[in-house]
Structure formats: structure tokens, C-alpha cells
N, CA, C and O atoms as a DFTB+ gen file, in Angstrom:
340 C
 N C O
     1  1      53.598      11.411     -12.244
     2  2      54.126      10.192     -12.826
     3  2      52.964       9.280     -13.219
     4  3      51.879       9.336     -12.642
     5  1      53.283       8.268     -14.425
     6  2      51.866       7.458     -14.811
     7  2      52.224       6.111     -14.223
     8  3      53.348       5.706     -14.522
     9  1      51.556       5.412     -13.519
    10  2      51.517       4.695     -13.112
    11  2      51.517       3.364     -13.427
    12  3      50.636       3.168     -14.264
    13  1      52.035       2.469     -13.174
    14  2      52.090       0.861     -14.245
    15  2      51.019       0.582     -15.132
    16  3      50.909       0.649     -16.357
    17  1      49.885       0.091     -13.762
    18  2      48.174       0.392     -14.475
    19  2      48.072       1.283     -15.902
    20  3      47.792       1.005     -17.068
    21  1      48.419       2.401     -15.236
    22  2      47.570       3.403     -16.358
    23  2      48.330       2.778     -17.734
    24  3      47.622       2.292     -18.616
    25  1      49.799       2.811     -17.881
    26  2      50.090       2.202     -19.175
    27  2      50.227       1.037     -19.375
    28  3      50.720       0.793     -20.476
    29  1      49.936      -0.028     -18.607
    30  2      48.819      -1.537     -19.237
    31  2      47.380      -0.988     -20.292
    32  3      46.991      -1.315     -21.414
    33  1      46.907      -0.033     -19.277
    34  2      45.370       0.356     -19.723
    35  2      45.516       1.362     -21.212
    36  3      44.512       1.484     -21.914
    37  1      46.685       1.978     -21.572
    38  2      46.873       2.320     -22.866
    39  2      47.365       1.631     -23.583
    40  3      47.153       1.674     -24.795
    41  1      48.205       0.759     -22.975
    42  2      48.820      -0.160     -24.212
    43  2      47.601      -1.220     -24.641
    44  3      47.649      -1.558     -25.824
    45  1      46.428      -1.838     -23.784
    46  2      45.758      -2.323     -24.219
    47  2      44.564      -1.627     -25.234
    48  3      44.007      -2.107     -26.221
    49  1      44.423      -0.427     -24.639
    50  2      43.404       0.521     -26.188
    51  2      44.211       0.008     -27.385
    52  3      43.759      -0.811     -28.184
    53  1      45.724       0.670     -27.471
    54  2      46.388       0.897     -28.469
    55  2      46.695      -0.579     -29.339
    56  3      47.325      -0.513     -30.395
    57  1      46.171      -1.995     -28.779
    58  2      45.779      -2.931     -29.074
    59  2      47.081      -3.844     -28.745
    60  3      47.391      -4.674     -29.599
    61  1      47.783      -3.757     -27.684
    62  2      49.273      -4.521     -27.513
    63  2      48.309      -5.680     -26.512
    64  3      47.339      -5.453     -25.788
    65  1      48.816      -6.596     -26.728
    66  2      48.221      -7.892     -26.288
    67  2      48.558      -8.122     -24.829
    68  3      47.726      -8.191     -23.924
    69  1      49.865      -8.232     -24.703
    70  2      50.637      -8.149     -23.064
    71  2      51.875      -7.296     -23.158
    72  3      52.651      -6.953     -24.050
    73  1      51.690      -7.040     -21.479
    74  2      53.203      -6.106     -21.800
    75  2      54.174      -6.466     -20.532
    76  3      53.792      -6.991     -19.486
    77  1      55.012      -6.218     -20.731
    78  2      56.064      -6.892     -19.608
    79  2      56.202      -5.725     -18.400
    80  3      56.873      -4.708     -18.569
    81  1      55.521      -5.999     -17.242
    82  2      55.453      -4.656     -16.000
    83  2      56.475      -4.579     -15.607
    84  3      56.992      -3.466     -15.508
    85  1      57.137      -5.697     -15.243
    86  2      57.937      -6.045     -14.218
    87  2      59.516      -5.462     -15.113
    88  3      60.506      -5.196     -14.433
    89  1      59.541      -5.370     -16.160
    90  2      61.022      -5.073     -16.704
    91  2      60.734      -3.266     -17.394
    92  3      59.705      -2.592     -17.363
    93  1      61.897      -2.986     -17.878
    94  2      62.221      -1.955     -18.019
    95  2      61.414      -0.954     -18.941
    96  3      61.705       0.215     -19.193
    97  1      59.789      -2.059     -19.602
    98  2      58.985      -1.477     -20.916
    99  2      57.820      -0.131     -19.585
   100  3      57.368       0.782     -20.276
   101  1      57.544      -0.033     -18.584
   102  2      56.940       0.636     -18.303
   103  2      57.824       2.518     -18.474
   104  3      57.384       3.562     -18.957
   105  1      58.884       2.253     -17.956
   106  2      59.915       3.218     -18.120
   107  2      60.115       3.947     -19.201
   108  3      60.265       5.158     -19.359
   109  1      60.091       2.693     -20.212
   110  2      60.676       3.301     -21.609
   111  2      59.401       4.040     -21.964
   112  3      59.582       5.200     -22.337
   113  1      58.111       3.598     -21.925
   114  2      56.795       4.104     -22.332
   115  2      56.946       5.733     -21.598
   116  3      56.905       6.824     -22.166
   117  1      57.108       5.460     -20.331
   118  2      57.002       7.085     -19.512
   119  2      57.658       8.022     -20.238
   120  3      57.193       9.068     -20.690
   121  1      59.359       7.366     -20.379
   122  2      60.149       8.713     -20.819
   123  2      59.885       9.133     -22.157
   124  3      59.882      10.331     -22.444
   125  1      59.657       8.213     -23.022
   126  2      58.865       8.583     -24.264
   127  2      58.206       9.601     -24.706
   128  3      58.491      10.382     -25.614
   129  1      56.630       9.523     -23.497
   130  2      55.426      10.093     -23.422
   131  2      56.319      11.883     -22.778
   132  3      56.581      13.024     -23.158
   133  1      56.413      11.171     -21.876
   134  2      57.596      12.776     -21.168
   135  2      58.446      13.341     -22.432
   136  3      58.445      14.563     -22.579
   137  1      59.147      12.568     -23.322
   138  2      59.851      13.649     -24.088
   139  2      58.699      13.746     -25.635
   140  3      58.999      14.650     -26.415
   141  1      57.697      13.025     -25.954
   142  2      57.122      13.681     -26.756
   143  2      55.881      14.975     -26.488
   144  3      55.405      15.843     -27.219
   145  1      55.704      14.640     -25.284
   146  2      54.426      15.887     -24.855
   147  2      55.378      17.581     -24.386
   148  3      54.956      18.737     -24.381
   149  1      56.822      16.986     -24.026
   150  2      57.158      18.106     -24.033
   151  2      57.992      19.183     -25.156
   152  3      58.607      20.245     -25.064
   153  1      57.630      18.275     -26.193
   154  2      58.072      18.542     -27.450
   155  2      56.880      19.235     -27.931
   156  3      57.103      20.319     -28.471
   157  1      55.491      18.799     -27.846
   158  2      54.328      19.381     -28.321
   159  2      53.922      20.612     -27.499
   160  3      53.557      21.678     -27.995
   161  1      54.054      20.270     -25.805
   162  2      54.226      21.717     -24.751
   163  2      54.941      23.048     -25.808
   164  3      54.385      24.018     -26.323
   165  1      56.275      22.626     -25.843
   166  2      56.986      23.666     -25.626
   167  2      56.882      24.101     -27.564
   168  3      57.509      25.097     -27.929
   169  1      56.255      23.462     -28.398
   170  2      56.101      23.870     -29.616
   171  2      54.918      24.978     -29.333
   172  3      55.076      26.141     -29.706
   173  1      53.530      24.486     -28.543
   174  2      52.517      24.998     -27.931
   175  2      52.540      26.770     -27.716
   176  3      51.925      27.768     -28.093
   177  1      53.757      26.357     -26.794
   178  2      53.959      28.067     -25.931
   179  2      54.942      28.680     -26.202
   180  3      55.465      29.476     -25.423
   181  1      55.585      28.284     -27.942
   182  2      56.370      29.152     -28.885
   183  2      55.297      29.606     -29.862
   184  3      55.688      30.424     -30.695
   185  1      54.094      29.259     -29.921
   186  2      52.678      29.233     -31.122
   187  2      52.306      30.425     -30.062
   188  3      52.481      31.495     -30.644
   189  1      51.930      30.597     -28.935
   190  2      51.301      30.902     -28.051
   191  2      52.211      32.275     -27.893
   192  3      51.416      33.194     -28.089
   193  1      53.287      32.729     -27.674
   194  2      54.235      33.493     -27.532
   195  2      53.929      34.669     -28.886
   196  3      53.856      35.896     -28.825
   197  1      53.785      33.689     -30.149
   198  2      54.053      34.388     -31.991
   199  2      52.754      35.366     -31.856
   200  3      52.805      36.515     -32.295
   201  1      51.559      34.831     -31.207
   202  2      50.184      35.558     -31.380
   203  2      50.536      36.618     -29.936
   204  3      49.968      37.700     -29.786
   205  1      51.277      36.220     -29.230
   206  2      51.509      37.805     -28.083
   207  2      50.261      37.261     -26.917
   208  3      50.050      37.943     -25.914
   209  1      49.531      36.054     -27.162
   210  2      48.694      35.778     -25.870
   211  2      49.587      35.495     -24.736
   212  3      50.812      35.453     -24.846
   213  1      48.771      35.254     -23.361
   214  2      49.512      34.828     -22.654
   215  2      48.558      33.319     -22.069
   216  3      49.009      32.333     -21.486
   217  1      47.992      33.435     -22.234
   218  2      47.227      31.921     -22.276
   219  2      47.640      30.635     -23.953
   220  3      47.647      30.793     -25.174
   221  1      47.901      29.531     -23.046
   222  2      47.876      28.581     -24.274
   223  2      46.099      28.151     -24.445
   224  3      45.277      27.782     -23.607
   225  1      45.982      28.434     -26.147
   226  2      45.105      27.916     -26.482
   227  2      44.601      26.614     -26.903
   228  3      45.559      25.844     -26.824
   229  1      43.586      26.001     -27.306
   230  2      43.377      24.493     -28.119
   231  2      43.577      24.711     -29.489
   232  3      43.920      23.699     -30.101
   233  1      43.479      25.588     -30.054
   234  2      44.202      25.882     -31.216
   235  2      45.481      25.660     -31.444
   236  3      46.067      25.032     -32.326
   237  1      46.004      26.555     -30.082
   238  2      47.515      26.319     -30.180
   239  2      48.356      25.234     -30.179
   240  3      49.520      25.171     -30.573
   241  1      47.541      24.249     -29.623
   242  2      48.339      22.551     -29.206
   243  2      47.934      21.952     -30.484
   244  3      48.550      20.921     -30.756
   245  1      47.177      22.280     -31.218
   246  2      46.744      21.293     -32.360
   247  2      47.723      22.295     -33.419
   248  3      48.623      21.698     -34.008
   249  1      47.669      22.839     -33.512
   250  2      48.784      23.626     -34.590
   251  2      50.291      23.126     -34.065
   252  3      51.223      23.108     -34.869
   253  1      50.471      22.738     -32.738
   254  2      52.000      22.226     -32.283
   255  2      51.981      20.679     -32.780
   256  3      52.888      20.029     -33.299
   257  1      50.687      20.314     -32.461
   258  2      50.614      18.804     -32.840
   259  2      50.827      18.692     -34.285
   260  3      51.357      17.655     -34.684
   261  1      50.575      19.382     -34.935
   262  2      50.703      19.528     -36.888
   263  2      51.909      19.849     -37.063
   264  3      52.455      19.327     -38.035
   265  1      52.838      20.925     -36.092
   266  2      54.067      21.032     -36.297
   267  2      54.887      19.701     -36.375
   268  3      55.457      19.362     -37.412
   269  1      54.920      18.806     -34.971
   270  2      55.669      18.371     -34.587
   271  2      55.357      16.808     -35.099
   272  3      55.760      15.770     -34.575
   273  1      54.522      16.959     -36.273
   274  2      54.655      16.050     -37.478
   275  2      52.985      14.728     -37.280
   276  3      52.931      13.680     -37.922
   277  1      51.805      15.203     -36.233
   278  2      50.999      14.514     -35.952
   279  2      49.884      15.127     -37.072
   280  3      49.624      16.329     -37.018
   281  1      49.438      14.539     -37.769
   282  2      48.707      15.151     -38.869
   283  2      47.381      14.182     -38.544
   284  3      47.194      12.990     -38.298
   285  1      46.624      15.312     -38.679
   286  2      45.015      15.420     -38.446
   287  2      44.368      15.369     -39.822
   288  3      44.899      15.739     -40.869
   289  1      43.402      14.964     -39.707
   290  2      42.338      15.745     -41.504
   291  2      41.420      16.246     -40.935
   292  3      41.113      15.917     -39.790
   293  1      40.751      17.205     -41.663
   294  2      39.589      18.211     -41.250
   295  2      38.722      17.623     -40.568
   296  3      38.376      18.395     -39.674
   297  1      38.010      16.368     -40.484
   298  2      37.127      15.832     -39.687
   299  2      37.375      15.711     -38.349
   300  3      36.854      16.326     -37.417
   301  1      38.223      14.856     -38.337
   302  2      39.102      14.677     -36.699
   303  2      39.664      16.042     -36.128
   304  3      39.939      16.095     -34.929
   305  1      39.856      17.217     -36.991
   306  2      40.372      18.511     -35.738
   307  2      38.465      19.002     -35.172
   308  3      38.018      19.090     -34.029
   309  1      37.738      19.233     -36.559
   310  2      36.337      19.360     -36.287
   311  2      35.641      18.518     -35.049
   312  3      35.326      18.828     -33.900
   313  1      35.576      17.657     -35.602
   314  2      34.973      16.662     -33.750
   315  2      35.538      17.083     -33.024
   316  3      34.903      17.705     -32.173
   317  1      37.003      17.032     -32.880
   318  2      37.799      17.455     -31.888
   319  2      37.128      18.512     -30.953
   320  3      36.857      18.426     -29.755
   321  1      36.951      19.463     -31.780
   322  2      36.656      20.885     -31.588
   323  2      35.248      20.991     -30.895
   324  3      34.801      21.926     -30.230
   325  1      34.665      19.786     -31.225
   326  2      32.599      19.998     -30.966
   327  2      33.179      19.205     -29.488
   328  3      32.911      19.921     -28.523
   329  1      33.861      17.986     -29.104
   330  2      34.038      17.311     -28.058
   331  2      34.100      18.339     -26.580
   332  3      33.521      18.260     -25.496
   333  1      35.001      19.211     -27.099
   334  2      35.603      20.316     -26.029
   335  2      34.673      21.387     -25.897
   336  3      34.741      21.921     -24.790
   337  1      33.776      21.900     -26.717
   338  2      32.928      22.758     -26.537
   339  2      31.529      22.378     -25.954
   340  3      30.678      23.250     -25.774
């Protein structure tokens, strides 16, 4: 589970000024994050399934992430790619 903190500390990257802890916005953020990552998971290890691996790859999550409508341009998958290696 993510913890209050942790999504103060993203909502402030993501540039939100204040956020209300105490009412129902920490929740809504969780289940959100929970139903979009498991939308990108389970796109992941249907990508992962098509090639017959049995390991999910970083390929594979960025091809789920392009599926499931998060669009990258060649620079940003490239860094991406040098970050992790």
C-alpha cells in the first residue's frame, strides 16, 4: 500500500500545490494508480505470453505502456533504456 507521504511527495513533483490528506483524495489517488498499473501489468504479461518468454521484459512494459495509450518519442524510450542499463 502507498502511503499518505508518499502521495503528498508525488503530487508535489507532479506540481499540485496542496492536497487534502485527511479526506477521501489519498484513496482516490491509490485506487487509480492500482487500476492503471494493473492495466499496464496485465497488458505486460499478454506481450510477454505472444513472444512464448516466461520472464517479463523492459521492452515488454514499454510496448504495454504504448498499448495502453502512454506514448513515448524515441528520445525518452532511448534514455529510458541507457538509465536501466
Amino acid at each position: 500500500m502507498i502511503s499518505t507521504p508518499s502521495i503528498s511527495r508525488l503530487c508535489k513533483k507532479a506540481g499540485v500545490k496542496t492536497i487534502n490528506k485527511s479526506g477521501d483524495c489519498p484513496d482516490l489517488i491509490r485506487n487509480t494508480m492500482l487500476l492503471k498499473m494493473t492495466e499496464v501489468l496485465n497488458c505486460s504479461v499478454i506481450l510477454c505470453q505472444m513472444k512464448q518468454n516466461k520472464t517479463v521484459m523492459e521492452e515488454d512494459v514499454y510496448d504495454a505502456l504504448r498499448l495502453c495509450g502512454y506514448n513515448f518519442t524515441a528520445s525518452e524510450y532511448i534514455s529510458m533504456k541507457k538509465h536501466v542499463i
